[in-house]
N, C-alpha and C positions, 0 to 999 in steps of 0.2 A: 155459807149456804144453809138456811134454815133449815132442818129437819122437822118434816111433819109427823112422821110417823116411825115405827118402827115395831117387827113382830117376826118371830120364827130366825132373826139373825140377819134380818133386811131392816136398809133403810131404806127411807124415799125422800125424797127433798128438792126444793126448789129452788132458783137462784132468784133474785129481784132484778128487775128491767132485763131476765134473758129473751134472745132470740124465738122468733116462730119458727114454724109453728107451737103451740102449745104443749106444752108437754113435762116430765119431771121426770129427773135424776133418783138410780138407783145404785147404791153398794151392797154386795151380797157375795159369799164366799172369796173373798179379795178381788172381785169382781168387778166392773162399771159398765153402766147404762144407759141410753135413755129411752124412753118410753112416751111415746104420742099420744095424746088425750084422744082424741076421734078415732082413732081407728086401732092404737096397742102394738102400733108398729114398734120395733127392741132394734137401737141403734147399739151397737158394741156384745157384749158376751157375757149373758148369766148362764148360772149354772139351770141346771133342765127341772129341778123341784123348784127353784127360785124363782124362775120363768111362770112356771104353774100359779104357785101363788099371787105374783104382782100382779098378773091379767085378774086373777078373779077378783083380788081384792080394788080392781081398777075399774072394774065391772060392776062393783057395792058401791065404790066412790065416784063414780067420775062427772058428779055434780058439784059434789065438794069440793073436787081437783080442779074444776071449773071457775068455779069462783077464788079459790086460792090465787089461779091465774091471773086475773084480773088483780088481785089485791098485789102481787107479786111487782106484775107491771105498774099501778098507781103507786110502789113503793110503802102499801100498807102493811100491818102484820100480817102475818101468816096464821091460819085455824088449824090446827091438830085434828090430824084425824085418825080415826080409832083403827088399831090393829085387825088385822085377820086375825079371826080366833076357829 
């Protein structure tokens, strides 16, 4: 599972040819997640600052996360994309 990003002790990442809808995998205080690109719906259990952060930073990205998606599904690289700071 690629990892695109990571800041503050979160990662995010995404799998190649996964399931819809659209969306990307987070590890955060021995934590897992996932997280819906349209709407930031949290499938599983972060911790409640971690929570905070991935929405916002999903909120700067989620055009980026967009197109990752696509690359993901055509099995292309994956783009980095920059931390919350």
């Amino acid at each position: 599972m690629p990892v695109i990003s990571r800041f503050l002790g979160i990662s995010i990442a995404m799998y190649y040819l996964d399931h819809e809808p659209p969306h990307f995998h987070v590890v955060a205080g021995g934590r897992r997640a996932t997280v819906r690109l349209n709407d930031g719906a949290i499938t599983g259990a972060l911790p409640p600052r971690a929570t905070t952060h991935v929405l916002e930073w999903l909120a700067l990205h989620r055009d980026e996360l967009e197109a990752n998606w696509v690359r993901a599904r055509r099995g292309l690289p994956l783009v980095a994309i920059a931390p919350l700071e």
